[in-house]
C-alpha positions as CSV (number, residue, x, y, z in Angstrom):
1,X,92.0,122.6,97.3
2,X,94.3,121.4,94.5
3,X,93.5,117.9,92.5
4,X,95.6,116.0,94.2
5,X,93.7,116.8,97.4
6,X,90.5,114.8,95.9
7,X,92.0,111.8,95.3
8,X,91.2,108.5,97.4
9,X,93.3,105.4,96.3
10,X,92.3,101.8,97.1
11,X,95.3,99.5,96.9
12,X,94.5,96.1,97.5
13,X,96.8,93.7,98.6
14,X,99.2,96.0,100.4
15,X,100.6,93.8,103.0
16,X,102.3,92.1,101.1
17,X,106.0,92.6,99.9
18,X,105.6,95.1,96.7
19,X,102.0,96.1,97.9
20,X,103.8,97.6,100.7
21,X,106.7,99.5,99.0
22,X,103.7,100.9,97.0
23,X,102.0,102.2,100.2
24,X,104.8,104.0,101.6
25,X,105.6,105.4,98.2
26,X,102.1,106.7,97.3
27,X,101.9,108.3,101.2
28,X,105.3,110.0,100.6
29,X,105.1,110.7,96.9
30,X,101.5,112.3,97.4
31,X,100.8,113.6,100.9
32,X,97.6,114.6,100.1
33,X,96.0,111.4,99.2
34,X,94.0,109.2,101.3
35,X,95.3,105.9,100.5
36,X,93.3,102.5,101.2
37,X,94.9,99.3,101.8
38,X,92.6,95.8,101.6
39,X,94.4,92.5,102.6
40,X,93.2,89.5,103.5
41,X,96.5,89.2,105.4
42,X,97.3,85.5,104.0
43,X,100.6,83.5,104.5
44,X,102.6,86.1,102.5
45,X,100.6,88.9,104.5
46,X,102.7,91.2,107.5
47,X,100.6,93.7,109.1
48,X,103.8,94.7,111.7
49,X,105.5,95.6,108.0
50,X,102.2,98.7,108.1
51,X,103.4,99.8,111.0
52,X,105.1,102.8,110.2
53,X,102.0,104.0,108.9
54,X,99.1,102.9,110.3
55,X,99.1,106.1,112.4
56,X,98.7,108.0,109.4
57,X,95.7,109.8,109.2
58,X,95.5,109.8,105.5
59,X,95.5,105.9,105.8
60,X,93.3,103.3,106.4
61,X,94.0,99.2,107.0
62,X,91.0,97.1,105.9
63,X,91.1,93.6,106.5
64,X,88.8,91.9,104.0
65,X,89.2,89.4,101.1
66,X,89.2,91.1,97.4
67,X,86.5,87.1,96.2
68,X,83.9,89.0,99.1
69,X,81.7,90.5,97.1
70,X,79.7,92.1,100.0
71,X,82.7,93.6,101.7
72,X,84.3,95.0,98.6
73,X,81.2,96.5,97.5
74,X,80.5,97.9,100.6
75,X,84.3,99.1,101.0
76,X,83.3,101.1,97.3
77,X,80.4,102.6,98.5
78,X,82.2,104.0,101.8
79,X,85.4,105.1,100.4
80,X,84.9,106.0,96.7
81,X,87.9,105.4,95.1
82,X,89.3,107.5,92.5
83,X,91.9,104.9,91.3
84,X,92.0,101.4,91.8
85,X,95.4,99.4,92.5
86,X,95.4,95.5,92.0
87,X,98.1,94.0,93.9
88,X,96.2,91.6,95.4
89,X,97.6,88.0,94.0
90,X,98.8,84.5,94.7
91,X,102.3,84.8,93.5
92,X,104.5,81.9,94.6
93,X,105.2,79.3,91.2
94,X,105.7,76.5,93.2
95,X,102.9,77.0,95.6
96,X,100.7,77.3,92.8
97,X,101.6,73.5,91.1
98,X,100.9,72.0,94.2
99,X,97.4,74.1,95.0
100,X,96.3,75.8,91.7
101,X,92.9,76.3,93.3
102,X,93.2,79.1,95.4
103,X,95.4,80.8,92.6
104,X,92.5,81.0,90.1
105,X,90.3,81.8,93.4
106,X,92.2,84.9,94.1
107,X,93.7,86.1,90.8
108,X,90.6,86.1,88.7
109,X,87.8,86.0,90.7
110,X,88.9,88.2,93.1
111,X,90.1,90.2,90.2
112,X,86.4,90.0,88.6
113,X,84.8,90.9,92.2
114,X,86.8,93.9,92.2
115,X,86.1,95.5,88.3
116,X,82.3,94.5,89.3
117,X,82.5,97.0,92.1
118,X,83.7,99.7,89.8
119,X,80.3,101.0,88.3
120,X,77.6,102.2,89.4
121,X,73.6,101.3,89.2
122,X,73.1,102.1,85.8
123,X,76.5,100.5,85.2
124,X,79.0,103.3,84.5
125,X,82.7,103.7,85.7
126,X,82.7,105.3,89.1
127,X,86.8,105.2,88.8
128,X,89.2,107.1,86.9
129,X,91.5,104.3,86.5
130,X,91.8,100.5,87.6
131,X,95.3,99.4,87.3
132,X,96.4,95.9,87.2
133,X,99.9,94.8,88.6
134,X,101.1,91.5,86.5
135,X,104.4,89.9,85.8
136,X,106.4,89.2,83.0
137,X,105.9,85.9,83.6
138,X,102.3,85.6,81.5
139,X,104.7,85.6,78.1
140,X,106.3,82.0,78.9
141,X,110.0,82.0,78.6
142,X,112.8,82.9,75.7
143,X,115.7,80.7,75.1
144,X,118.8,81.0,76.4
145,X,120.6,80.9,73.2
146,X,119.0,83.9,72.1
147,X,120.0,86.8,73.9
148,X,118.3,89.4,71.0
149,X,114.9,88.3,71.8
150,X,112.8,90.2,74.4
151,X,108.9,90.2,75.8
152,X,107.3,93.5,74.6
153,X,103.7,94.5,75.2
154,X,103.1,92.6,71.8
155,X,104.6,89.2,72.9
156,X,101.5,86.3,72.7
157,X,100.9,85.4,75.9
158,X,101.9,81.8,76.5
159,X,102.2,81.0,80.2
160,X,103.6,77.7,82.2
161,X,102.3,77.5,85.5
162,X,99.2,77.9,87.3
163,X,100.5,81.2,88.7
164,X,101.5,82.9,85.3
165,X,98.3,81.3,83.8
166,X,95.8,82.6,86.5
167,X,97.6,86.3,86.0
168,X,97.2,85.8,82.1
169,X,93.4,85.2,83.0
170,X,93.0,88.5,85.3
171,X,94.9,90.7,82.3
172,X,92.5,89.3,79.8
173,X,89.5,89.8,81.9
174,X,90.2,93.7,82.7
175,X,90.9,94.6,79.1
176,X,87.8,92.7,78.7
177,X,86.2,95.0,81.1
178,X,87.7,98.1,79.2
179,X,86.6,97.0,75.6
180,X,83.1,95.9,76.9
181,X,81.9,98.0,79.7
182,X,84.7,101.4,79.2
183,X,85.7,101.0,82.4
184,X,89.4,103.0,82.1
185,X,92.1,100.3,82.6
186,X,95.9,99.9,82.6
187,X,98.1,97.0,82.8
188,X,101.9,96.9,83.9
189,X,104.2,93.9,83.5
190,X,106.9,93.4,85.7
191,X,110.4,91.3,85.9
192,X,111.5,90.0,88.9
193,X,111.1,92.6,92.1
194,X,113.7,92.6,95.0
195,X,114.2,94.8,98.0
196,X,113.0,95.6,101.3
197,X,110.5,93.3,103.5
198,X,110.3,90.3,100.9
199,X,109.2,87.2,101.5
200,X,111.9,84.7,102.3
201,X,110.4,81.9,100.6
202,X,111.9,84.1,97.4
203,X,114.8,83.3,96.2
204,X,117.0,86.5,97.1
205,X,116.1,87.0,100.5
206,X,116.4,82.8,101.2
207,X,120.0,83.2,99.6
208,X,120.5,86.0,102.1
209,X,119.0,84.1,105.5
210,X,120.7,80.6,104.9
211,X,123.9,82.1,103.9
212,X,123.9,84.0,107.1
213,X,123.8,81.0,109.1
214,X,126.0,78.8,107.1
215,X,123.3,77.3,105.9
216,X,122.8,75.2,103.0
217,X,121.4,77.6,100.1
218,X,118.9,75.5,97.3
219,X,119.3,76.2,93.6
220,X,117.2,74.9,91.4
221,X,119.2,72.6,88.8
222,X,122.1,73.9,87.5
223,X,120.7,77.7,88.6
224,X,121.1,79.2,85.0
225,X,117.5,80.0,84.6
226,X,117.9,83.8,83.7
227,X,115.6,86.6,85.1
228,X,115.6,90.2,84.9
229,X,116.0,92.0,87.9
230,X,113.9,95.7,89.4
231,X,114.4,97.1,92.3
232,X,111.1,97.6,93.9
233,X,111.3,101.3,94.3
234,X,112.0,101.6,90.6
235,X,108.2,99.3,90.1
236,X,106.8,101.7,92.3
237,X,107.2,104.8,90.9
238,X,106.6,103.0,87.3
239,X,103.6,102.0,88.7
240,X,102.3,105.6,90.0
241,X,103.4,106.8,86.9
242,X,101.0,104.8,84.5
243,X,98.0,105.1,87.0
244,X,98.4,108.9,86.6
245,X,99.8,109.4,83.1
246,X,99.7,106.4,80.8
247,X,97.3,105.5,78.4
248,X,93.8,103.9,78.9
249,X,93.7,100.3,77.7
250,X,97.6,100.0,77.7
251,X,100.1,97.8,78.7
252,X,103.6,98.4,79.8
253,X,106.0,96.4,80.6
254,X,108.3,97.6,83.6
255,X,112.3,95.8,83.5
256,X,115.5,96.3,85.2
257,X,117.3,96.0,82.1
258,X,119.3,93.6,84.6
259,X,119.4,89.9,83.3
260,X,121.3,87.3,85.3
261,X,121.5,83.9,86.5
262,X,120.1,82.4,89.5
263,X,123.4,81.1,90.1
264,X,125.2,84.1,89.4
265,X,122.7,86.0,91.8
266,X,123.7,83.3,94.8
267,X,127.5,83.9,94.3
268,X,126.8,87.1,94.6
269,X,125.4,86.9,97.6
270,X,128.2,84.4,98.9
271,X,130.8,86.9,98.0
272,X,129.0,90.1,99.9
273,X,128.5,88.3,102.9
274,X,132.5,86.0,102.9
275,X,131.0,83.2,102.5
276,X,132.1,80.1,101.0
277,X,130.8,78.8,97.3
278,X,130.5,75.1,99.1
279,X,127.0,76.1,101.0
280,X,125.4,76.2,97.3
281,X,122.9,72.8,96.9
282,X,121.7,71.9,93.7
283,X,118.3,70.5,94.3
284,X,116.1,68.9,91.3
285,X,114.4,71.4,89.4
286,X,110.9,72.6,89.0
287,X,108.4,71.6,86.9
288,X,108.3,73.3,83.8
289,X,110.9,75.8,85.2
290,X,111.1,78.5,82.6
291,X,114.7,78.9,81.3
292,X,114.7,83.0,80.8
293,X,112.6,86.1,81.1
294,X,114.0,89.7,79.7
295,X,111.9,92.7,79.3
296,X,111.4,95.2,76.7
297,X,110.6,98.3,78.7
298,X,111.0,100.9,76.1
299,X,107.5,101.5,75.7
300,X,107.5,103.3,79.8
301,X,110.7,105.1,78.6
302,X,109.4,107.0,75.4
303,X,105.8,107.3,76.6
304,X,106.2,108.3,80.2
305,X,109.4,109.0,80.5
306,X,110.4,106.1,83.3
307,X,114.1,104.3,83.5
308,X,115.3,102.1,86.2
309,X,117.2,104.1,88.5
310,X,118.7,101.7,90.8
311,X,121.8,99.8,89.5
312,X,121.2,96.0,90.3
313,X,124.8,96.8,92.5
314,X,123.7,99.3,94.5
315,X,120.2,97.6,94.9
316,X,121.6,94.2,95.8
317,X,123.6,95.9,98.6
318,X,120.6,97.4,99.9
319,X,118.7,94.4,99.9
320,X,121.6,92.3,101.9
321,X,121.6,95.1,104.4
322,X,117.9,95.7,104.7
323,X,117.4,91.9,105.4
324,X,121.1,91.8,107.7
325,X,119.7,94.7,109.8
326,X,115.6,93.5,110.0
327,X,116.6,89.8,110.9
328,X,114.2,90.3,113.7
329,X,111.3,91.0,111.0
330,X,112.5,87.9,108.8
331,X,112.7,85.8,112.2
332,X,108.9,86.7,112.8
333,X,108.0,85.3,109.2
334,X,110.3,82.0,109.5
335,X,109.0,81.3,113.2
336,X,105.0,82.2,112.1
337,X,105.0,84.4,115.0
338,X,103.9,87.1,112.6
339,X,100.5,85.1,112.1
340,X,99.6,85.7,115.5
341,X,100.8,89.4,115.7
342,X,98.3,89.3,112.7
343,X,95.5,88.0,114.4
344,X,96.2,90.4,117.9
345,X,96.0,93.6,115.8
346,X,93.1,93.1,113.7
347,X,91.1,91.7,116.8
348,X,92.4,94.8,119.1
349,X,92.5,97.5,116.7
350,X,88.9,99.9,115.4
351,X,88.7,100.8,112.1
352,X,89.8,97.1,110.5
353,X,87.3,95.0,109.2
């Protein structure tokens, strides 16, 4: 039995939109694996997204929030991770200035409930690695003016939302947990993630829906607010990379090396799909909008040997067919019949919680 063979993998938050690309990565990248997914199955939750491989005998669906103590110690006790994967996160900025509570409730706490259930009795590691995903995002913003600057794993972190700041607080508390306890940690920071089975509250897959249907398509302010963007593949193989091979305590920093504006990103969309620049809407912007993120990701590249391998034009084309061909999938989310397939699979099928 080779090493791989031994390893069990609990991925939390796997429902979700990145979560999910990670699953069916880590099933395909590593066969041999048994790979656990815990989601509370929230708002931005799809279990019909799982479906492809909920059959898989090597995988197990457990429906359970990461802030329950009892169940997440319980779920350690059974499974016995090897490695630890922290997707679980509120992650929507304006959802989060309108209801910062359940941000702090889920991105720390339930980030705290989780490193607690990494030791054992006498209070040693019983994992090989915990791995927190973050976002650029817990550096603030650079200027626009200033196209030289870029976050590295060094930048201060300086967030402006509830979001960023509650994702700040998880970081700080498992490199905390690494300097205090020795529990091994990493940390990856991410840009902006598109690809398959996003949420359409985000703003490529929205662009991509109401454009579609001649819709009007909302940009905040004048839509130059820059971001960086990575294909979600590329994230998950930086991702599998660090958990196996990067260092303990460390942070990378994972980037497209693809800035643009939101506005630019919309045309873009416009122009792939024929359709008219006249369905853009400037609506008034958001509250302490950041004006640009750009990523340093060198550190990946010389340490681990990572580079972005999709092109953003080859990976925007993707997304606008992915989303064109699964409107049924996109439909569910925008009509909330997806809550109830939710609820009928969890209540019909053994083995969830």
């Amino acid at each position: 039995m080779n090493e791989e063979t031994t390893k069990t993998v609990l991925v939390t938050g796997g429902a979700g939109f990145i979560g999910s690309n990670f699953l069916f990565h880590m099933l395909d990248a590593h066969p041999d694996y048994r790979i656990i997914c815990l989601d509370k199955l929230t708002y931005a939750g799809n279990l019909a997204t799982l479906q492809p491989i909920m059959s898989n005998p090597n995988f197990r669906f457990v429906l359970g929030d990461v802030c329950d103590r009892e169940l997440v110690k319980a779920l350690f006790g059974e499974e016995k991770p090897d490695i630890v994967v922290n997707f679980a996160a509120e992650s929507h900025v304006d959802r989060s200035i309108t209801n910062p509570e359940v941000f702090l409730d889920t991105n720390i706490k339930g980030t705290a409930s989780l490193l607690d259930a990494c030791f054992d009795e006498k209070h040693n590691p019983t994992v090989e690695r915990f791995h927190q995903v973050s976002t650029d995002e817990v550096y603030g913003d650079l200027p626009l003016d200033r196209p030289d600057l870029l976050f590295t794993e060094e930048t201060p972190v300086h967030t402006s939302s509830p979001y960023s700041a509650s994702k700040a607080g998880a970081d700080m508390l498992v490199l905390a947990y690494h300097r205090t306890y020795n529990l091994p940690v990493s940390i990856s920071r991410c840009s902006n993630n598109y690809g398959p089975y996003q949420f359409p509250e985000k703003l490529i897959p929205l662009m991509i829906i109401n454009a579609s249907k001649d819709e009007p398509l909302p940009v905040y302010g004048e839509g130059k607010n820059v971001r960086d963007w990575l294909y979600v593949e590329d994230h998950c193989r930086a991702i599998d990379l660090i958990m196996h091979k990067g260092r303990d305590g460390e942070i990378y920093n994972v980037g497209g090396n693809n800035e643009m504006t939101n506005i630019d990103i919309v045309r873009i969309i416009l122009e792939a799909l024929g359709k008219p620049e006249s369905l853009i809407s400037h609506v008034a912007d958001r509250k302490g909008h950041d004006l640009r993120y750009a990523i340093d990701a060198s550190k990946i590249g010389r340490e681990l040997g990572w580079q972005p391998e999709t092109m953003f034009e080859e990976g925007i084309r993707k997304t606008i067919k992915w989303n064109l061909d699964n409107m049924n999938w996109l439909e569910d989310i925008l009509s909330g019949r997806y809550l109830t397939y939710n609820e009928q699979m969890c209540g019909a099928k053994k083995g969830i919680i």
